[in-house]
C-alpha atoms as one frame of an Amber mdcrd trajectory, in Angstrom:
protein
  27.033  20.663 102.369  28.916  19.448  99.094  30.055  20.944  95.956  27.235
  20.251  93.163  28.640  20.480  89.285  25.479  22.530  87.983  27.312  22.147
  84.290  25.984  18.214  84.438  22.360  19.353  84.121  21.582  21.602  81.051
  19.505  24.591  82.269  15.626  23.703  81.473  14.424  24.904  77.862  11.447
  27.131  79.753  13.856  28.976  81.211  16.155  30.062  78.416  16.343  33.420
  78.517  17.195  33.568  74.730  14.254  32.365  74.035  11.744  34.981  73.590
   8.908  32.838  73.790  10.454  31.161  76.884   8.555  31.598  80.292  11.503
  33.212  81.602  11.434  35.772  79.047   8.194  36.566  79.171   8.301  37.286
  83.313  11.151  39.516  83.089   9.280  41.777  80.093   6.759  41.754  82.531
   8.247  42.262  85.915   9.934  45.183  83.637   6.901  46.501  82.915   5.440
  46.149  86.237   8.202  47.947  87.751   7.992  50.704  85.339   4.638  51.307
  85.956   4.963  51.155  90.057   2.169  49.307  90.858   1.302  49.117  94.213
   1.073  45.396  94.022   4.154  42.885  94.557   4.801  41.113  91.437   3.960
  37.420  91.589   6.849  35.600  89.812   6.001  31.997  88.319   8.211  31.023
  85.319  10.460  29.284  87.865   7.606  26.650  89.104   5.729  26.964  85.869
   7.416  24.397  83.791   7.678  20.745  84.658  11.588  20.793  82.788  12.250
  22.956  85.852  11.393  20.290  88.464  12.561  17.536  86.508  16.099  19.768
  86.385  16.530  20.291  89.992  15.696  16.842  91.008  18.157  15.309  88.351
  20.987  18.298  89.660  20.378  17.846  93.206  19.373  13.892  93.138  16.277
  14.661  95.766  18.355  16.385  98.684  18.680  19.573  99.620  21.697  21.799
  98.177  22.558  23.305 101.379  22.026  20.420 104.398  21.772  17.398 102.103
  18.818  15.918 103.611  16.674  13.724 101.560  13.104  15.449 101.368  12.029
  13.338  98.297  10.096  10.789  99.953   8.025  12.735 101.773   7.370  16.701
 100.258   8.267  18.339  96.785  10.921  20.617  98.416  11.360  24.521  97.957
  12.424  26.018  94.606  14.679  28.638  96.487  16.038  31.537  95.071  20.103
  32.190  96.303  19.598  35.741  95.413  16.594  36.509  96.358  13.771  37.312
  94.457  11.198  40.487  95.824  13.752  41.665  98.799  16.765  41.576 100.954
  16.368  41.092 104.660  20.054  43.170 105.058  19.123  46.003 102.728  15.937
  47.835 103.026  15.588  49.532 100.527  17.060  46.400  97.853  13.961  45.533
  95.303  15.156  41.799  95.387  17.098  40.054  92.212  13.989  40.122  90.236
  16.192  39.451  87.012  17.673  36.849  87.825  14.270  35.260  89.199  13.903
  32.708  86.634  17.829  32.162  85.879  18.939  28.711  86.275  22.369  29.962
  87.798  20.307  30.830  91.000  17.650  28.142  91.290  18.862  25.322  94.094
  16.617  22.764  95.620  16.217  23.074  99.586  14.363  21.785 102.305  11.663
  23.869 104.389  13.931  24.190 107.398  16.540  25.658 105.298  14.592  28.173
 103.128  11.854  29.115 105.160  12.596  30.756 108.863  11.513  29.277 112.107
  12.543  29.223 115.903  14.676  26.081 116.408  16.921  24.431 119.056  20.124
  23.877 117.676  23.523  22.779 118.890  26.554  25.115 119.775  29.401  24.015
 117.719  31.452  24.912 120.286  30.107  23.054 123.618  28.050  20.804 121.536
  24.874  22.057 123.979  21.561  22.140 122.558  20.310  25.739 123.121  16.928
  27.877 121.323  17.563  29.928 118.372  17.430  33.651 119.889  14.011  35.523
 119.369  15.466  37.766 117.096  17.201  35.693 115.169  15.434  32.848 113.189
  17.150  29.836 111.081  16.491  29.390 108.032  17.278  31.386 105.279  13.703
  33.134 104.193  15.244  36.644 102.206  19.100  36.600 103.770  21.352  37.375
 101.889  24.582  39.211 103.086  27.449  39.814 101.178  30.823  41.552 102.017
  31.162  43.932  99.498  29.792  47.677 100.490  27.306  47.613  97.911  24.647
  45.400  96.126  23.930  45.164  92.564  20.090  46.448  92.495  19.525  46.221
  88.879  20.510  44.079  85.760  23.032  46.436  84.479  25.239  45.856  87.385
  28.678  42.964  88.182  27.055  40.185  90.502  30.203  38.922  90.728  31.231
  42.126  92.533  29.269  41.830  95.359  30.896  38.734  97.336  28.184  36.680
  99.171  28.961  35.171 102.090  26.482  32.540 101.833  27.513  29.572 100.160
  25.914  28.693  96.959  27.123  24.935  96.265  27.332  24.903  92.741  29.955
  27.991  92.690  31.629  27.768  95.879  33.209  24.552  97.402  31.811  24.174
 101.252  34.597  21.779 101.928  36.825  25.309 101.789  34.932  26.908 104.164
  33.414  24.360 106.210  34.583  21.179 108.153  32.837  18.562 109.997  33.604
  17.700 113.919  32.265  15.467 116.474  31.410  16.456 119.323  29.860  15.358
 122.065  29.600  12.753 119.684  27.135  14.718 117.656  28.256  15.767 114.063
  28.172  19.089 113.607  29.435  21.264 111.284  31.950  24.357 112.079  33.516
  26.848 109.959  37.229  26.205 108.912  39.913  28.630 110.724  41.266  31.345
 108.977  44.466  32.938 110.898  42.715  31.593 113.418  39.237  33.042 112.863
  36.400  31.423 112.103  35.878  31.228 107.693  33.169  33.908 107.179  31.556
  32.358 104.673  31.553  29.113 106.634  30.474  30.979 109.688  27.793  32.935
 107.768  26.245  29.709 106.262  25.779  27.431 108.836  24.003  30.703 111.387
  21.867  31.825 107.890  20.843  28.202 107.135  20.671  26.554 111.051  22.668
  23.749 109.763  23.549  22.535 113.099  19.552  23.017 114.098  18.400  19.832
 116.522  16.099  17.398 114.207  18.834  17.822 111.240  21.891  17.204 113.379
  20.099  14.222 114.899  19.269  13.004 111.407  22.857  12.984 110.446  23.708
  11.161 113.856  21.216   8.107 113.054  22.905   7.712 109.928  26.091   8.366
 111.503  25.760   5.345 114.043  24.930   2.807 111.628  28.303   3.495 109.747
  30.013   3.234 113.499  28.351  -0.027 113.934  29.542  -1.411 110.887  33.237
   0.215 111.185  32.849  -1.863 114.812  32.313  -5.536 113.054  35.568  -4.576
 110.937  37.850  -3.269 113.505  37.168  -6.468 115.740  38.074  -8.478 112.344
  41.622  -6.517 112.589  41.769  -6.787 115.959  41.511 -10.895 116.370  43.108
 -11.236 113.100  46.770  -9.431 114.526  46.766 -12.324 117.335  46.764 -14.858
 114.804  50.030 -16.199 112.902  47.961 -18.424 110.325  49.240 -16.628 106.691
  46.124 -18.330 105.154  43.842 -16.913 108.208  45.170 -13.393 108.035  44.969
 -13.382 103.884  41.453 -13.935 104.174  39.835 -12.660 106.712  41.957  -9.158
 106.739  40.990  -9.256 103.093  37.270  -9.311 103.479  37.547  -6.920 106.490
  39.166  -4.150 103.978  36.555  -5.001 101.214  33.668  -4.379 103.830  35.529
  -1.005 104.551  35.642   0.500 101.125  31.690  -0.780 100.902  30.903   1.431
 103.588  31.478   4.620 100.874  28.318   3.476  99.676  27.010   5.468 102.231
  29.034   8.511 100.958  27.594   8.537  97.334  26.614  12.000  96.002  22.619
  10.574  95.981  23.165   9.959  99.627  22.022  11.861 102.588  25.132  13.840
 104.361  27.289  12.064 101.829  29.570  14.798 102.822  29.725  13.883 106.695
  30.017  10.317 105.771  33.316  10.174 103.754  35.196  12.401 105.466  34.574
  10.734 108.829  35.450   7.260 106.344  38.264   9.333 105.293  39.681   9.639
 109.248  39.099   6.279 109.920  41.090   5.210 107.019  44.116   6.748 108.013
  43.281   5.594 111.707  42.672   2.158 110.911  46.084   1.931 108.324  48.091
   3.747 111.153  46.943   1.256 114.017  47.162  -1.890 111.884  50.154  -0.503
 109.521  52.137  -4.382 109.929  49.059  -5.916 109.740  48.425  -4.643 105.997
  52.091  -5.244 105.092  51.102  -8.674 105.541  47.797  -8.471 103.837  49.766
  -6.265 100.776  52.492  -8.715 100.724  50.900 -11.754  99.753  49.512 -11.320
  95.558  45.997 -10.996  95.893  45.831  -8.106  98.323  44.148  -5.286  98.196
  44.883  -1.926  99.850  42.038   0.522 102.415  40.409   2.037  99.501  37.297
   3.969  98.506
């Protein structure tokens, strides 16, 4: 999971709520109305799906992944419109009637794959033995209606402080994950763990990654494929560094050391914000930077010494 700047995509014109003739201002006059009437009947909210500026917003925003596990979905379904507050109902309040105001606001629309918004019985991998072990019967992943928050009490209508109400889960586009989450390997597999706070797991890193399976089997095998083909690559390099250190050729070192550190910073192309677990990717490029300047620290003097050198960079 990455941070996503939601202020880089204007919210779509359908679902300007200052617009009276808007779609989203005509569903919440109605879901108003519907809920002061109490019908019996759940009201069906559209405006979100409605409009084609919505889809074309969220795919521009989110670049085809999905906001919370960053897997590319694109290619092969339209994705899930999902709702961070949710919309009809809370699965940790009974009694909540859902965030039906803020059902078409563009502040709580994110893009997510199935796995992640919809709940399901999955294997997925302890962070902590890095065993792969069934999702308890009570307990699906995915996040479906979830939505816990550490404050004693939830804003149930539109006059009330959202801000108040301190989710744990992790909405991208307010919250940085990086803060609450970090990425380990394990087993070799790379799976993501909440950061330690006075030496207790983050809660709102803890709280995502249980809510939203992100360490569920397929999508931490996913990551791995993608993972090894950056290893491979990082392999070729090293062995550059490696034979080049044995050699005492100026001319030899210059050029191939050179063109081993160029192929390095080429390898953040992999960790571009339209890429799949861009997140994963640099900062496991990140450790292998400072690996990889520690090991072969006189070998770069040399390279940095001579006037067309260039530095490890991104």
């Amino acid at each position: 999971m990455k941070f996503i700047d939601r202020s880089t995509v204007p919210a779509p014109s359908s679902l300007d709520l200052t617009d009276p003739n808007s779609n989203a201002s005509k569903e919440l006059r109605a879901v108003k109305e519907h809920l002061r009437t109490k019908q019996n009947k759940a009201f069906k909210f559209k405006a979100y799906k409605k409009g084609d500026d919505v889809a074309d917003s969220l795919d521009s925003l989110f670049k085809g992944l999905c906001a919370y596990c960053e897997s590319n979905f694109a290619a092969t379904s339209p994705g899930d419109v999902e709702h961070y507050r949710p919309k009809s109902k809370v699965k940790e309040n009974d009694t909540h009637p859902g965030y039906w105001w803020v059902a078409a606001d563009w502040q709580n629309l994110l893009m997510s794959c199935t796995d992640c918004n919809r709940g399901r019985y999955q294997y997925h991998y302890d962070t902590a033995s890095g065993q792969c072990v069934l999702s308890e019967k009570t307990s699906k992943l995915g996040k479906e209606c979830s939505f816990p928050i550490l404050s004693p009490n939830y804003a149930t209508n539109e006059d009330e402080d959202l801000e108040q109400e301190n989710p744990l889960l992790i909405d991208p586009t307010r919250r940085d994950p990086s803060d609450h989450l970090e990425w380990n390997i394990i087993n070799e597999l790379p799976l993501l763990a909440p950061r330690k706070r006075n030496d207790k797991p983050d809660p709102y890193g803890d709280a995502t990654i249980t809510i939203l399976g992100l360490n569920r089997k397929g999508l931490v095998e996913n990551r791995l494929s993608i993972l090894k083909l950056v290893q491979l690559n990082l392999s070729f390099i090293e062995r550059d560094f490696i034979e080049v250190a044995e050699s005492e050729d100026a001319n030899e070192i210059e050029k191939r050391l050179g063109k081993a550190v160029s192929q390095f910073s080429e390898l953040y192309q992999f960790a571009k914000d339209n890429q799949s677990y861009a997140s994963l990717l640099r900062d496991y490029l990140d450790k292998e930077k400072k690996r990889l300047t520690k090991n072969y620290s006189d070998l770069l003097s040399k390279l940095q010494s001579t006037a067309s050198s260039t530095p490890i960079n991104k």
